[in-house]
C-alpha positions in Angstrom: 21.8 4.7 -13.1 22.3 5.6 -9.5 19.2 5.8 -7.4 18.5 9.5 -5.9 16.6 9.3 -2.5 16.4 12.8 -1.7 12.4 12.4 -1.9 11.7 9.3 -0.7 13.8 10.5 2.1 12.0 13.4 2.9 8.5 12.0 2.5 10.2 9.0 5.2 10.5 11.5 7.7 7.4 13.0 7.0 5.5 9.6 6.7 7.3 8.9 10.4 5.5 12.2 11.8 2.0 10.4 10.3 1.9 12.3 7.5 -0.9 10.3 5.2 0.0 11.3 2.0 3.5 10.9 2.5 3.0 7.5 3.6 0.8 6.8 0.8 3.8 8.4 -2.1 5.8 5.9 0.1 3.9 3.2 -1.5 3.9 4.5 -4.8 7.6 4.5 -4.4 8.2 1.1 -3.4 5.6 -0.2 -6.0 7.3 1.4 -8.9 10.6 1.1 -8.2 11.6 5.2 -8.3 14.3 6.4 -6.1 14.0 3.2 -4.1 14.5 -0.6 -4.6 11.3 -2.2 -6.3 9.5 -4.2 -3.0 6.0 -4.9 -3.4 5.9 -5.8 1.1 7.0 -2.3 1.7 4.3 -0.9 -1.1 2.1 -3.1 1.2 2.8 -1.7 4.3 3.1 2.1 3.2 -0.7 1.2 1.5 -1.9 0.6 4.1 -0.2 3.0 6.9 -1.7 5.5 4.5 -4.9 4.4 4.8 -5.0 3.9 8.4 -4.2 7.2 8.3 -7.0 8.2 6.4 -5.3 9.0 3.3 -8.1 8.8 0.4 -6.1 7.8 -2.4 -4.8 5.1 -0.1 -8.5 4.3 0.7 -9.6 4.3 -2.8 -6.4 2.3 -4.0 -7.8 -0.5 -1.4 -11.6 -0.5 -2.8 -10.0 -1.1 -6.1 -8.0 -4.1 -5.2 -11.0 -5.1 -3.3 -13.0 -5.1 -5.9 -10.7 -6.6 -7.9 -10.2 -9.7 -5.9 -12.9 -13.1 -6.3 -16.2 -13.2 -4.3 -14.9 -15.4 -1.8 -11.8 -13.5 -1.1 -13.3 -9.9 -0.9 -15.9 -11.7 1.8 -12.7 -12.8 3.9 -11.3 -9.6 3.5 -14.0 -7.8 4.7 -14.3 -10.3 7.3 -10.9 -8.9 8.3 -12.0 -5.6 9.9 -8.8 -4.0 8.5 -6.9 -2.8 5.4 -4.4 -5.7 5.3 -6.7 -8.0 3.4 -7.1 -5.5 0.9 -3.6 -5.4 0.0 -2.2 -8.8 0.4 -4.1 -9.5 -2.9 -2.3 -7.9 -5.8 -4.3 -8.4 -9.3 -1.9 -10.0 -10.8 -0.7 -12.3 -8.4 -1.9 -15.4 -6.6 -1.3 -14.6 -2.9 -4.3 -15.4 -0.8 -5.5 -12.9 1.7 -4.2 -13.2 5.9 -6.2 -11.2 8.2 
C-alpha cells in the first residue's frame, strides 16, 4: 500500500514555522509508521522539537518516559538540563541515555 504524505507534509511545513503541535504529530508520525517510513531517531527528534517548543503533550510524553526509565538513569537525565535524555530511553529498548 502506497504511503500518502499529504499530512505529514503539511504538518512539516508547519512544524518548520515552529508550530508545536505540528512538530509533536511529527513524532507521532514517525513513531507509528503512518504516512511516513517507521524511524524511531526522527520520532526522537520531532519529541523533543515539540517540547522545546512547549508542546504539552510533548512535555507529558517526556515525564512518562522519565518516569519510566531506572533510578540511575532518570538522575542522569535530569542531570542533562534538556529533553534529550528523556527520549533517548525508549521502554522497551536498552539504549542508555547521552546528554
Amino acid at each position: 500500500m502506497a504511503q500518502d504524505y499529504t499530512q505529514a507534509r503539511s504538518w512539516y511545513e508547519m512544524a518548520a514555522a515552529g508550530d508545536g503541535n505540528a512538530m509533536y504529530h511529527l513524532g507521532e508520525l514517525y513513531e507509528t509508521g503512518q504516512e511516513v517510513t517507521q524511524d524511531y531517531e526522527n520520532e526522537q527528534q520531532w519529541y523533543e522539537r515539540a517540547a522545546t517548543a512547549n508542546n504539552e503533550w510533548a512535555r507529558l510524553l517526556a515525564r512518562e518516559r522519565l518516569q519510566a526509565l531506572p533510578r540511575n538513569q532518570r538522575i542522569a537525565a535530569v542531570q542533562c538540563g534538556s529533553h534529550r535524555g528523556f527520549f533517548l530511553q525508549r521502554p522497551w529498548t536498552s539504549r542508555i541515555i547521552v546528554c
